[in-house]
C-alpha positions in Angstrom: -73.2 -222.2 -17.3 -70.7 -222.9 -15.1 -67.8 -220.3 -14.1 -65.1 -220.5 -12.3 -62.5 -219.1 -9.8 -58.3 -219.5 -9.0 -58.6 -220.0 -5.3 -57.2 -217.4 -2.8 -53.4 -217.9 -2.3 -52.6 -220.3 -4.7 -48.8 -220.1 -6.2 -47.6 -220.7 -9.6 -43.9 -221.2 -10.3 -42.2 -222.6 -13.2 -39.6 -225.1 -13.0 -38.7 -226.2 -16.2 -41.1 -227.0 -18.9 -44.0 -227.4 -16.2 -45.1 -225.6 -13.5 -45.8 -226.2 -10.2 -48.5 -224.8 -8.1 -49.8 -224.6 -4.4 -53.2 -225.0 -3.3 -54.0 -223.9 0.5 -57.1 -225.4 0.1 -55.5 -229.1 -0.9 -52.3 -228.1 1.2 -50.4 -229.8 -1.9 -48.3 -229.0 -4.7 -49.9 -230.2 -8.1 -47.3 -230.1 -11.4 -48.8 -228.3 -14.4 -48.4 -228.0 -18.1 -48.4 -224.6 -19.7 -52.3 -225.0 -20.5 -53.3 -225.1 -17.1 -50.6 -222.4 -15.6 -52.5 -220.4 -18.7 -55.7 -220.8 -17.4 -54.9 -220.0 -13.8 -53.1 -216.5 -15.3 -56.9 -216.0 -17.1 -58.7 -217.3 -13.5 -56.3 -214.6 -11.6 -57.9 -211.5 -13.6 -61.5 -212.8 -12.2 -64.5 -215.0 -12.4 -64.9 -216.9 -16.1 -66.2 -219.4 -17.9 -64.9 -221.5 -20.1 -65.9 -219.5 -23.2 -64.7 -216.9 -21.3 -61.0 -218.3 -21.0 -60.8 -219.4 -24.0 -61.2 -215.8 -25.3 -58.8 -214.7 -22.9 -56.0 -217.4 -24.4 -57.4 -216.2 -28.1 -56.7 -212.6 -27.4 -53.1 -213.6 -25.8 -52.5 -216.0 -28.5 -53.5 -214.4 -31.5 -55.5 -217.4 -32.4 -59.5 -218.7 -32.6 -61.4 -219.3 -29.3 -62.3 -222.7 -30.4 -58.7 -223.5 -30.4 -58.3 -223.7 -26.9 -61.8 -225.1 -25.7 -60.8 -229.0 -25.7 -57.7 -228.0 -23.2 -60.1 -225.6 -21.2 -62.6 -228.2 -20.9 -61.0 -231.1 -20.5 -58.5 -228.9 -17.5 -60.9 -228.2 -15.4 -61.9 -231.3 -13.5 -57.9 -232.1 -12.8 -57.8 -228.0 -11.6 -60.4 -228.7 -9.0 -59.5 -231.7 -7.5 -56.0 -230.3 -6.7 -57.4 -227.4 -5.4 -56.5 -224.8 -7.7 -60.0 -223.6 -8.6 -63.5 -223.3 -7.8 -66.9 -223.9 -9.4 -69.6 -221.6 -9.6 -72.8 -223.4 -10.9 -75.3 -221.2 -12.4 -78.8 -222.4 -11.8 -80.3 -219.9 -13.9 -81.2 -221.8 -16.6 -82.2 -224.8 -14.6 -86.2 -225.5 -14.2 
């Protein structure tokens, strides 16, 4: 399973009802939604996977994991292409 990591020295600042964030890695500033400034909180604490985000928002939110898991999943590829995160692929089930 895949799990994955905010990248060092990224910044997260709201303005308004979004947030923007800094990637050194892209060098750009990428807008978010409150979804994905949540799951960069969740990345910040350490290395996870989407289950394990989705637990994290649960907990926070008082709500069911599964709630979360279409924004979690469907976060990650925008997350990585500005930079934000990193990818972790886990080859231990792989043959």
């Amino acid at each position: 399973m895949d799990r994955y990591s905010r990248a060092d020295g990224v910044l997260v600042e709201p303005i308004g009802h979004l947030w923007a964030a800094y990637s050194p890695l892209s060098g750009e500033t990428t807008l978010l939604n409150d979804e994905g400034a949540a799951i960069l909180e969740v990345l910040e604490l350490g290395l996870r996977d989407t289950s394990g985000v989705c637990a994290a928002l649960a907990e926070d939110g008082g709500q069911d994991p599964d709630c979360f898991a279409a924004a979690v999943s469907s976060g990650w590829p925008r997350l990585l292409e500005a930079g934000l995160v990193q990818r972790l692929i886990d080859d231990a089930g792989a043959s």
